[in-house]
DOVO-778071 format. One record per atom (N, C-alpha, C): residue number from 1; x, y, z. Coordinates in Angstrom, 2 decimals, padded with zeros to 5 digits. Example, Ala and Ser with C-alpha at 12.3 -4.5 7.8 and 13.67 -1.06 7.14 Angstrom:
2
(1,(013.19,-005.69,007.80))
(1,(012.30,-004.50,007.80))
(1,(013.20,-003.30,007.80))
(2,(012.85,-002.25,007.08))
(2,(013.67,-001.06,007.14))
(2,(012.90,000.03,007.87))
This chain:
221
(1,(121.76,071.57,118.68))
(1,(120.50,071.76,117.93))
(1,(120.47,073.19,117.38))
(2,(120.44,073.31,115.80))
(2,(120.19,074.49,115.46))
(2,(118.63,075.54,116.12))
(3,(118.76,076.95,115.88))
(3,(117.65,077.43,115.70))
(3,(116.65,077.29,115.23))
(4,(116.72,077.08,114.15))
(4,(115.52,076.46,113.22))
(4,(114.82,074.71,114.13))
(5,(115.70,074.57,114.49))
(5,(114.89,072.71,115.16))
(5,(114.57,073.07,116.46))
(6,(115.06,074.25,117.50))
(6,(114.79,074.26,118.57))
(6,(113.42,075.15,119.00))
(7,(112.43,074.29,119.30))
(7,(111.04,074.99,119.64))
(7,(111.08,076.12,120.67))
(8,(110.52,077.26,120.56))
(8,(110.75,077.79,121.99))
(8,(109.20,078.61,122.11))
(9,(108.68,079.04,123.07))
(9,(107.81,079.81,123.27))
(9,(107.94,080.83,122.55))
(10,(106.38,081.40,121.87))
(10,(106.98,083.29,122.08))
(10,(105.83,084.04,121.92))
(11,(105.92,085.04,122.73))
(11,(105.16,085.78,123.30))
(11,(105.53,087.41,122.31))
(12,(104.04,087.48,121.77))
(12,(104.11,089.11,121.13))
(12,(103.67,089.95,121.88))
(13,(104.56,091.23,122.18))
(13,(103.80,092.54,122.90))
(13,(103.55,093.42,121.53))
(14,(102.00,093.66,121.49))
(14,(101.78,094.96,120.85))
(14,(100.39,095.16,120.80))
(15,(100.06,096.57,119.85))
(15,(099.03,096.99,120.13))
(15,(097.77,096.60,118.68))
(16,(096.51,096.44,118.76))
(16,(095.91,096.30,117.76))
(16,(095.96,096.82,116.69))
(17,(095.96,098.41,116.80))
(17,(096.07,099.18,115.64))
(17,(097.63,099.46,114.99))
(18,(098.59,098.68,115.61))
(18,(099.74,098.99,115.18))
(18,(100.20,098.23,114.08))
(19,(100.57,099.18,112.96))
(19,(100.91,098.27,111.62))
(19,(101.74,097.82,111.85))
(20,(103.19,097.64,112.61))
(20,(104.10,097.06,112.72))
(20,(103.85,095.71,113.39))
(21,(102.89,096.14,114.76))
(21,(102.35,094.71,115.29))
(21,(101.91,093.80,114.61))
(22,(100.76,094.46,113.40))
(22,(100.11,093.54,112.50))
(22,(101.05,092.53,111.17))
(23,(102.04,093.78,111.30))
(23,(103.12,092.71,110.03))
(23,(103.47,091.53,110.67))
(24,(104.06,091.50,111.82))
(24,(104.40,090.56,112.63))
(24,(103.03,089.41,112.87))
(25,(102.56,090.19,113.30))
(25,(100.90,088.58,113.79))
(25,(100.67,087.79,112.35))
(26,(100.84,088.66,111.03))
(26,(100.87,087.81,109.59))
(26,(101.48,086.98,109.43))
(27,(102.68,087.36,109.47))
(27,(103.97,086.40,109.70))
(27,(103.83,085.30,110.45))
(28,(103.20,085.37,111.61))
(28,(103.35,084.29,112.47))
(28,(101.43,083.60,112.31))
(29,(100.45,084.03,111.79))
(29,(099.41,083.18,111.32))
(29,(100.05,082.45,109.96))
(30,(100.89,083.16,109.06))
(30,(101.37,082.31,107.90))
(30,(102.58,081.24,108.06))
(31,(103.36,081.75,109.26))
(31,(103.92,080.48,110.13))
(31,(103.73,078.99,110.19))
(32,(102.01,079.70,110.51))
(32,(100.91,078.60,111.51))
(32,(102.28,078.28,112.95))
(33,(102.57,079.83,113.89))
(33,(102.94,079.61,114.72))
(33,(102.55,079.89,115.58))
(34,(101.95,079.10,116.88))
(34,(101.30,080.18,118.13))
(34,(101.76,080.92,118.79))
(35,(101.44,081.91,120.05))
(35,(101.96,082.67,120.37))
(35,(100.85,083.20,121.26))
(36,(101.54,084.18,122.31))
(36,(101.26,084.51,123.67))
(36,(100.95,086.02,122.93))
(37,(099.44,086.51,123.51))
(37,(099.52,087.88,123.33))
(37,(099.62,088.88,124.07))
(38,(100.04,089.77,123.98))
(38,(100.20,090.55,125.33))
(38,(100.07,091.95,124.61))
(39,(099.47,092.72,125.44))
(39,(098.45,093.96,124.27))
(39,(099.49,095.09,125.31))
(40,(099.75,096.24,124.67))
(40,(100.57,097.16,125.15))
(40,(100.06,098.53,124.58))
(41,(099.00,099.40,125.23))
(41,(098.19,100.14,124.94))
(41,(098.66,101.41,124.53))
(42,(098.96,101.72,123.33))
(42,(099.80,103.32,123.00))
(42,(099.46,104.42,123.72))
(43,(097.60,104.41,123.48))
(43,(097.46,105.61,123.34))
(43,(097.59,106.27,124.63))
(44,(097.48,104.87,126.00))
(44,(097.42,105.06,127.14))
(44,(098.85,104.87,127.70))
(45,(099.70,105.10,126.77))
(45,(101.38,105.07,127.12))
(45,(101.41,104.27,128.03))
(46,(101.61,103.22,127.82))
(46,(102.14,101.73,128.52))
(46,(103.20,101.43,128.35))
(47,(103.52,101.82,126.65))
(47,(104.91,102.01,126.34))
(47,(105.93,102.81,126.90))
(48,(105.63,103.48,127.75))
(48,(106.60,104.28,128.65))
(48,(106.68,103.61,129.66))
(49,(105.87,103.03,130.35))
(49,(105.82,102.32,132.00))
(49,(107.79,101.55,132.05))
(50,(108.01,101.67,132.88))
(50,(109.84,101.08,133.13))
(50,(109.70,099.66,132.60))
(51,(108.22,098.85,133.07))
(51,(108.55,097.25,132.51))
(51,(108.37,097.48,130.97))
(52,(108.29,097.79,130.51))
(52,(107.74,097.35,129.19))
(52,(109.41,098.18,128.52))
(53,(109.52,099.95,128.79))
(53,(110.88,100.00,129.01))
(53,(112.11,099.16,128.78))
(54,(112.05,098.55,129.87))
(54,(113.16,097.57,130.25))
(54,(113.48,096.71,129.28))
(55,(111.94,096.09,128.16))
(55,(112.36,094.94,127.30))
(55,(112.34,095.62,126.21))
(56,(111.33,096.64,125.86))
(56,(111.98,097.59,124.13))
(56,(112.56,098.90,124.66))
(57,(113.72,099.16,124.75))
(57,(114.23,100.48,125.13))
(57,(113.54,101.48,123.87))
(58,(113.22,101.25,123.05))
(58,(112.80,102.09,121.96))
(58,(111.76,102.65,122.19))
(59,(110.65,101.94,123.12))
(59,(109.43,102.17,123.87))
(59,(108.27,101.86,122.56))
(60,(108.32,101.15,121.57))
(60,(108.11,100.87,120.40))
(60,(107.31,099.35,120.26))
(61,(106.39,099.18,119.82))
(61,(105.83,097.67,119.68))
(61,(106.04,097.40,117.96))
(62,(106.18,095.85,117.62))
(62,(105.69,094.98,118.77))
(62,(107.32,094.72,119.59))
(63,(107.16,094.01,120.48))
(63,(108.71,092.77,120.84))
(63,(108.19,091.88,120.74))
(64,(109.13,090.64,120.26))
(64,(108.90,088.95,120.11))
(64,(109.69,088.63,121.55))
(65,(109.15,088.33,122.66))
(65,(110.04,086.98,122.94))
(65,(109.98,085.95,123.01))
(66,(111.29,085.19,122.29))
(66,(111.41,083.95,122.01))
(66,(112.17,083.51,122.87))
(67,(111.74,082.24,123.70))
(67,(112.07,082.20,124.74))
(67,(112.67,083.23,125.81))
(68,(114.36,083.21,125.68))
(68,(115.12,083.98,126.91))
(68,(115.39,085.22,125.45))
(69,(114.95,085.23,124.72))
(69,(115.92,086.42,123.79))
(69,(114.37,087.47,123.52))
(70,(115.17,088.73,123.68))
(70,(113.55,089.60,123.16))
(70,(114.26,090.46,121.69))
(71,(113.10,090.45,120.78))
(71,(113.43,090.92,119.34))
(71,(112.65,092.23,119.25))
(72,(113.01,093.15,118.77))
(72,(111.94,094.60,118.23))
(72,(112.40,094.76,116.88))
(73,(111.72,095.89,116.40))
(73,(111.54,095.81,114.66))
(73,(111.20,094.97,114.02))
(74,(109.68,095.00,113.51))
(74,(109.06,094.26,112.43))
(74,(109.67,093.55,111.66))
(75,(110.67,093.90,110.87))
(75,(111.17,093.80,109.96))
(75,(111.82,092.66,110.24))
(76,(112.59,092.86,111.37))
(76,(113.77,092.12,111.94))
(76,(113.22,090.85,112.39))
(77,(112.27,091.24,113.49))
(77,(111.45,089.95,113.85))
(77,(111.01,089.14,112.37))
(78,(110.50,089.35,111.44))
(78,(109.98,088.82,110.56))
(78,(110.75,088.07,109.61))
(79,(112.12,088.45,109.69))
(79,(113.40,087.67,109.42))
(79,(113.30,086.62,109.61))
(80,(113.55,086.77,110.94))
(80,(114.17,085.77,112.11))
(80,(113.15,084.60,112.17))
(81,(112.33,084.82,112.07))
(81,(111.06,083.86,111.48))
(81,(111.17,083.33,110.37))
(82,(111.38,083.95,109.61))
(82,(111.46,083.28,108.30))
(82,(113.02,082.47,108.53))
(83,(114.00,082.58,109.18))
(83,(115.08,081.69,109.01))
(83,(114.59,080.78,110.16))
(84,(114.33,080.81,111.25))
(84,(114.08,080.01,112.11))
(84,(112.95,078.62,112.31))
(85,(112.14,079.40,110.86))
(85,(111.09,078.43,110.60))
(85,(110.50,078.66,108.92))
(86,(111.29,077.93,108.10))
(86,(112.07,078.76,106.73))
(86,(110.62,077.91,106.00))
(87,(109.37,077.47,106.83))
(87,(108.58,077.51,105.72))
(87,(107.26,077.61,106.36))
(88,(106.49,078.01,105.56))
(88,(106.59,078.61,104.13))
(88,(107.14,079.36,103.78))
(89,(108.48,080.02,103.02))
(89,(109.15,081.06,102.92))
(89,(108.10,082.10,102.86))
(90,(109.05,083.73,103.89))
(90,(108.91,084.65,103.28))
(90,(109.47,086.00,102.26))
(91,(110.58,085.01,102.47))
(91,(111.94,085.85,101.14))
(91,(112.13,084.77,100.31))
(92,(111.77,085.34,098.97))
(92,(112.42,084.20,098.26))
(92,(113.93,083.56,098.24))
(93,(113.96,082.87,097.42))
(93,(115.43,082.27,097.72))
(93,(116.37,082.68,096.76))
(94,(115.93,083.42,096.11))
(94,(116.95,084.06,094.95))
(94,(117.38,085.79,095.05))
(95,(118.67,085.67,094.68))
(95,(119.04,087.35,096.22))
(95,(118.16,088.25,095.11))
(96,(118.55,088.29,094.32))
(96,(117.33,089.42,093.24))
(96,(116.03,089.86,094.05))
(97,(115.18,088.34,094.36))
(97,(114.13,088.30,094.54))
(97,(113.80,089.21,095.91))
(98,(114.82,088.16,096.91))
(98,(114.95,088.97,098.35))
(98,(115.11,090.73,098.38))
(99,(115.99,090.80,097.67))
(99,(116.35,092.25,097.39))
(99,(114.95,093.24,097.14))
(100,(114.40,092.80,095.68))
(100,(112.82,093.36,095.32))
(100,(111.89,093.15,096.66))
(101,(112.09,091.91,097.21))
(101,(110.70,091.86,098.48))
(101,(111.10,092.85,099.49))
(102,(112.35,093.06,099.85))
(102,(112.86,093.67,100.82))
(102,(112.82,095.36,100.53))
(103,(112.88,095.81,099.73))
(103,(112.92,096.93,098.98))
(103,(110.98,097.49,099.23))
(104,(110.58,096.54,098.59))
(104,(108.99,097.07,098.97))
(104,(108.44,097.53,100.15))
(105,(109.01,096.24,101.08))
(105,(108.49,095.85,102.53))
(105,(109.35,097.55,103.22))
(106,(110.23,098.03,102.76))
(106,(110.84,099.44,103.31))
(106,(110.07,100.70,103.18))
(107,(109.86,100.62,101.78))
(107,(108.94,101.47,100.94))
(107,(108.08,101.59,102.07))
(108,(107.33,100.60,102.37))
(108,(105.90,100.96,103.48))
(108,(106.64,101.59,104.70))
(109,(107.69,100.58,105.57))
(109,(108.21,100.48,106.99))
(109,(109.24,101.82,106.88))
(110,(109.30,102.02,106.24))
(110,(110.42,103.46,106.31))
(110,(110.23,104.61,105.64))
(111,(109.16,104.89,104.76))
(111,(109.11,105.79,103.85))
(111,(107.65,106.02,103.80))
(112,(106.55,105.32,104.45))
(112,(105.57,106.05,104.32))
(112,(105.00,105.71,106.14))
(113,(105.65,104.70,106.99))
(113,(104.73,104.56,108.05))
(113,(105.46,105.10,108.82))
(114,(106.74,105.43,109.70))
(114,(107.48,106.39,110.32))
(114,(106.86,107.87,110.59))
(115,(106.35,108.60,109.23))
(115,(105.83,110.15,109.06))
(115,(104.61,110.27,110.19))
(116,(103.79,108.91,109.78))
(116,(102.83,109.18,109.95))
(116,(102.41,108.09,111.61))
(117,(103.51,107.58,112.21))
(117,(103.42,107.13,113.68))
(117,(102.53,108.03,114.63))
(118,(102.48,107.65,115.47))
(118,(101.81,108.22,116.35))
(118,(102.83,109.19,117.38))
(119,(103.84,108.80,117.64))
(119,(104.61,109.32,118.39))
(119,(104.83,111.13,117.09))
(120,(105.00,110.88,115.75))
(120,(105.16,111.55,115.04))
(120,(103.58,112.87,115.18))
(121,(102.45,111.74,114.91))
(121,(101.32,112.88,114.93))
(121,(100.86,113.54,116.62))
(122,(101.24,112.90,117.37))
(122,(100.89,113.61,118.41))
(122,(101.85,115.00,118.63))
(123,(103.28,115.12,118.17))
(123,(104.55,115.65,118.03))
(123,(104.26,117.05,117.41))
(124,(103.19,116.40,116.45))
(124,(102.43,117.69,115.66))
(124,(101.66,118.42,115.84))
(125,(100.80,117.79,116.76))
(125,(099.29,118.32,117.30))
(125,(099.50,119.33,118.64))
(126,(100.62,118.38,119.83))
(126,(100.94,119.04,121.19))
(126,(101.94,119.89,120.88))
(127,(103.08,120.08,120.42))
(127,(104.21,120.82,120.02))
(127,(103.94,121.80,119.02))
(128,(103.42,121.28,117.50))
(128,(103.48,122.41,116.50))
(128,(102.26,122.59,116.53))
(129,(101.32,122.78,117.65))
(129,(100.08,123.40,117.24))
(129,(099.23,122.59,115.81))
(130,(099.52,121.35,115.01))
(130,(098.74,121.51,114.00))
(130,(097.15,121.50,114.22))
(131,(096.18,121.42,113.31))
(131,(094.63,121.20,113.74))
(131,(094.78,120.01,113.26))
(132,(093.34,119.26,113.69))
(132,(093.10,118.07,113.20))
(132,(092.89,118.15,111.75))
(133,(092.21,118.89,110.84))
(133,(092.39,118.93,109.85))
(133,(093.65,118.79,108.62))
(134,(094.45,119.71,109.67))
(134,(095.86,119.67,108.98))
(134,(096.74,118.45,109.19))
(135,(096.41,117.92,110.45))
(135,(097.00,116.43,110.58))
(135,(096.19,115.32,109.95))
(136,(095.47,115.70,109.42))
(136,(094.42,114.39,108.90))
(136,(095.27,114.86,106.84))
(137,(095.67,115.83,106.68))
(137,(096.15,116.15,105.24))
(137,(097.40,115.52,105.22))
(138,(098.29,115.64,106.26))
(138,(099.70,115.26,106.46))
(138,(099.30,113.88,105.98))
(139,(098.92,113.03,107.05))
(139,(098.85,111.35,107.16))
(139,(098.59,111.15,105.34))
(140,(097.23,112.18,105.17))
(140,(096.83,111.65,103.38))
(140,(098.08,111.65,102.83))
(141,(098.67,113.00,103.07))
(141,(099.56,113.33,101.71))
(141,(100.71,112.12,101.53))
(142,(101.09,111.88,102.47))
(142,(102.01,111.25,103.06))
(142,(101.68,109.13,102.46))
(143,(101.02,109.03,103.30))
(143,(100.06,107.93,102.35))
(143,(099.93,107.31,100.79))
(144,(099.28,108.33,100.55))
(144,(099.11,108.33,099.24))
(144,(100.10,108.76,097.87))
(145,(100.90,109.02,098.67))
(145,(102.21,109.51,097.70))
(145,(103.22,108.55,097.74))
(146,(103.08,107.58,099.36))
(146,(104.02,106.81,099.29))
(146,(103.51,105.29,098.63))
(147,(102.14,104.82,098.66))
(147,(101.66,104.50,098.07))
(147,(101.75,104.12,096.63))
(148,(101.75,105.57,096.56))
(148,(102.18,105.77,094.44))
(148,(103.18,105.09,094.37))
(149,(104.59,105.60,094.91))
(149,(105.63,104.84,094.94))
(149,(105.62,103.34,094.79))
(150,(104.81,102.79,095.48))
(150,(104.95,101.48,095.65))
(150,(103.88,100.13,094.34))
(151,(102.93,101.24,094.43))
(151,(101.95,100.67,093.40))
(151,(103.03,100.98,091.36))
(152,(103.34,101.97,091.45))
(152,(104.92,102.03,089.91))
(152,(105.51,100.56,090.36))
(153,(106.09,100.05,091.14))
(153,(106.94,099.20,091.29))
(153,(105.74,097.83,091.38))
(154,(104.94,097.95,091.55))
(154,(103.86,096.51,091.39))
(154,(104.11,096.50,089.83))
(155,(103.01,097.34,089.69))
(155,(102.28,097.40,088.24))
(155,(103.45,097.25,087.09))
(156,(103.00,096.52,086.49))
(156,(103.98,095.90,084.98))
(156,(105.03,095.03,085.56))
(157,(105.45,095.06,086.36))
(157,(106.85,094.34,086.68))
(157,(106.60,092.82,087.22))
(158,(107.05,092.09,086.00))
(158,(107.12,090.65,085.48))
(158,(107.29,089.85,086.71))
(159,(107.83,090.16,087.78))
(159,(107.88,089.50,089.33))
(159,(106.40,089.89,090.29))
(160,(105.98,090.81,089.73))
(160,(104.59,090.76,090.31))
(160,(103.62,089.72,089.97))
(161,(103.12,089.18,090.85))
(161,(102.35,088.03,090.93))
(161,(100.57,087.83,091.53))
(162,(100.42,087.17,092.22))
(162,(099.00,087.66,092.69))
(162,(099.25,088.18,093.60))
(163,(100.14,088.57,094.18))
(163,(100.95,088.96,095.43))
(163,(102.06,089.92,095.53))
(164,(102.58,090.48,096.31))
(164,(103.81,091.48,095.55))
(164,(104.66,090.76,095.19))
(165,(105.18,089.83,095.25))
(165,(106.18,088.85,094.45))
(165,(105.93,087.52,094.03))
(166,(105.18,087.49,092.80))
(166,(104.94,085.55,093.03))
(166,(103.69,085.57,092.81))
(167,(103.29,084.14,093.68))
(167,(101.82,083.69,094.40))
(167,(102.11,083.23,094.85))
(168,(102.61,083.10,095.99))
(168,(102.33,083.37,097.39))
(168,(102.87,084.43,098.44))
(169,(102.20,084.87,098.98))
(169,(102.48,086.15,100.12))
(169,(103.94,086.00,100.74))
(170,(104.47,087.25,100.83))
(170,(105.71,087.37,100.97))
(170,(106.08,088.67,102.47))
(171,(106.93,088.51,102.91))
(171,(107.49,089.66,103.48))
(171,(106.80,091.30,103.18))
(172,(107.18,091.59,102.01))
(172,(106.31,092.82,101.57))
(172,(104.65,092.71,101.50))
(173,(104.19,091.38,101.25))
(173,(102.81,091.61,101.82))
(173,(102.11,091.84,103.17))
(174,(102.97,091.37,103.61))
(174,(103.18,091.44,105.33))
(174,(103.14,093.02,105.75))
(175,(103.47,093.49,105.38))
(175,(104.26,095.04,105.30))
(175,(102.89,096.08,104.48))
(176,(102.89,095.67,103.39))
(176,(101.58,096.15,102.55))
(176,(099.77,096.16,103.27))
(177,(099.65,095.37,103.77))
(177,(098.65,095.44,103.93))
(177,(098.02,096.11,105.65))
(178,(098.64,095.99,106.50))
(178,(098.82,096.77,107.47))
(178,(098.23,098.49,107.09))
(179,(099.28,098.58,106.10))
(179,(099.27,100.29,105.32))
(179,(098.30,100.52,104.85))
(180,(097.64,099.51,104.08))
(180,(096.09,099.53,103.60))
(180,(095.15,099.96,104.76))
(181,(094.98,099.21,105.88))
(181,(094.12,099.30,106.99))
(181,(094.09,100.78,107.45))
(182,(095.51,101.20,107.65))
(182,(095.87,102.63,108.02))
(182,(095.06,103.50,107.19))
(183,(095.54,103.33,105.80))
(183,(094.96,104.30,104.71))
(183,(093.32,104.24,104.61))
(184,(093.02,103.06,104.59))
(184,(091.14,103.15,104.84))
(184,(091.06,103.81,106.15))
(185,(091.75,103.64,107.20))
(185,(090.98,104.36,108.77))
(185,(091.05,105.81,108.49))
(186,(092.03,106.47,107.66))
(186,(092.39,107.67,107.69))
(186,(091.85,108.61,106.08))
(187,(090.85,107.65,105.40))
(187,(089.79,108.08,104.63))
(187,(091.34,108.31,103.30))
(188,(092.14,107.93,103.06))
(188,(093.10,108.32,102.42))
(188,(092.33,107.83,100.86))
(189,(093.18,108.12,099.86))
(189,(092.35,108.15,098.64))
(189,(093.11,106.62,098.19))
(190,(092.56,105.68,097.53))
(190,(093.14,104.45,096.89))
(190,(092.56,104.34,095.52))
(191,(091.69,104.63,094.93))
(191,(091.58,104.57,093.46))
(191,(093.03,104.71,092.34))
(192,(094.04,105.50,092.95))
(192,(095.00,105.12,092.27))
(192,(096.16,104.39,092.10))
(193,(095.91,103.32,092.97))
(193,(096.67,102.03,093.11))
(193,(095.91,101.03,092.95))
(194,(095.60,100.67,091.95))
(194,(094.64,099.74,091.63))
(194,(095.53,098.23,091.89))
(195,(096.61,098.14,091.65))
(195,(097.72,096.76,091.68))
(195,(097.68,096.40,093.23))
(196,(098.12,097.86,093.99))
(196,(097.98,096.97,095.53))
(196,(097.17,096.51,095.75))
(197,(095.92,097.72,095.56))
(197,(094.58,097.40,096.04))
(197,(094.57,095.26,095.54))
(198,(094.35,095.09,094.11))
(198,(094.46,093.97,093.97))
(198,(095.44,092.93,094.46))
(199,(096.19,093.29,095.18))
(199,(097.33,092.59,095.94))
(199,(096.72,092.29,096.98))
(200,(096.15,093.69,098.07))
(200,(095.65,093.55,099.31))
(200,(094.53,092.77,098.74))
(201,(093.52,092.98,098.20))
(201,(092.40,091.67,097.97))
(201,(092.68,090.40,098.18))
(202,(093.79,090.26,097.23))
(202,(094.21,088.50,097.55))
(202,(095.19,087.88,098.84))
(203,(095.57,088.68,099.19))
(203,(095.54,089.19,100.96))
(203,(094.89,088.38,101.88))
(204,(093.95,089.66,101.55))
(204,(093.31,089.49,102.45))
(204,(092.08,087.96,102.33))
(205,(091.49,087.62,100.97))
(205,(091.31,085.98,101.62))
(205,(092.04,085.25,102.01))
(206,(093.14,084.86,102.64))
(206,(094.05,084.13,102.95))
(206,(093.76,084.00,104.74))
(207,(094.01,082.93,105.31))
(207,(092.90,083.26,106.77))
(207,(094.26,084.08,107.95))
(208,(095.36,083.83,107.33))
(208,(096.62,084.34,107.95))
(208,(096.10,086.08,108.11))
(209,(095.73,086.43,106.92))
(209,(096.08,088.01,106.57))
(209,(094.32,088.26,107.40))
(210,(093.35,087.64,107.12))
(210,(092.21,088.03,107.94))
(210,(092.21,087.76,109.10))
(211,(092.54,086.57,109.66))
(211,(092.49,086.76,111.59))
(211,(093.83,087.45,112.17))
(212,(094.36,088.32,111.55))
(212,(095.44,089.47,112.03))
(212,(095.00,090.62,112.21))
(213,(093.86,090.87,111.50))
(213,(093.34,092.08,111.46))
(213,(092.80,092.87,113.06))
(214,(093.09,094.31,112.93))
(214,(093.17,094.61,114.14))
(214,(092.31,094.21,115.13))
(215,(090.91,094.18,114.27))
(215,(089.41,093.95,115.10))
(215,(089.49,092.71,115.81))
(216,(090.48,091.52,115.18))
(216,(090.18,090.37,115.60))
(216,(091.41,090.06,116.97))
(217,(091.82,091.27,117.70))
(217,(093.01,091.22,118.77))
(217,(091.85,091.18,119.72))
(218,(092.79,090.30,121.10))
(218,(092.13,090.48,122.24))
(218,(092.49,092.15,122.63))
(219,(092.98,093.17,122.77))
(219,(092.46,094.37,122.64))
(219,(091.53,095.52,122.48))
(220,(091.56,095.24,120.97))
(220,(090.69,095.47,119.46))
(220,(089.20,096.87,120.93))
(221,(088.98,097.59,120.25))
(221,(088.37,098.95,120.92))
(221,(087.25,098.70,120.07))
């Protein structure tokens, strides 16, 4: 029995406010797959405790486990989903296409949400002395620049759809809208991405992209 036919449990560890967690819970409400939650508290470093340790050596949320196998990285997990349970796709099926969705979905996961982690801003605050002020400029600058980046590559380009690729939600929306949540908590400026912004809108009615939202975790503060 392939992967794709063999059912297995799976259980997500992560935390509410974590955009990486949240790409993942999208993925798996647009699934329509259930799943075990299991909340792994950052700020109260849980992620350090040896059990949790033991299954992400990275000390990093979320992990999938599926059945006997445990997965980390968003990205990766969100794959593996999409081949294991290939519908509703979330890569298209044409490598061009995959390539453009995959390219976006980085843009967020590597180039603007990394800077601005937590492991990163605390790094800043306890170590380099910054103030809160100055760490609240970082996250903007950082944000909103990577942002820009990503909203040039929406806007005009003939594969943009009601969605970042298409109509229907894709991998990079998965990825996109997480960043949104971030950027509203952190007062960041959005008037000049008007394309995501309209991306995240149609997003967010979709009931996948609204019952993911952080508030709606058994967690949720």
């Amino acid at each position: 029995m392939s992967d794709a036919a063999r059912p297995v449990d799976l259980a997500l560890y992560g935390y509410f406010r974590s955009s990486a967690s949240y790409r993942v819970r999208i993925a798996l409400g647009l699934k329509g797959l259930p799943y075990d939650y299991r909340a792994v508290h950052l700020v109260r470093n849980e992620q350090q405790g040896p059990a949790y340790a033991a299954l992400a050596p990275s000390r990093l949320v979320p992990a999938l486990c599926a059945g006997d196998a445990t997965l980390t990285q968003s990205l990766a997990i969100i794959e593996y989903l999409d081949e294991t349970h290939p519908e509703p796709p979330l890569l298209p099926r044409d490598a061009l296409g995959r390539a453009r969705v995959r390219s976006l979905a980085l843009d967020v996961a590597c180039e603007i949400h990394p800077i601005n982690n937590l492991k990163v801003l605390r790094y800043l605050v306890h170590e380099l002395k910054v103030s809160e002020d100055d760490k609240l400029r970082w996250i903007r600058h950082w944000v909103e620049t990577g942002l820009q980046a990503v909203e040039q590559q929406l806007a005009g380009h003939p594969a943009t759809g009601r969605f970042c690729h298409g109509d229907t939600p894709t991998m990079a929306d998965c990825t996109l809208v997480p960043q949104i949540f971030n950027a509203q908590r952190f007062g960041c400026r959005l008037d000049h991405v008007p394309t995501v912004m309209r991306v995240h809108e149609a997003c967010m009615q979709l009931p996948a992209f609204d019952q993911a939202q952080p508030g709606n975790c058994p967690d949720a503060e």
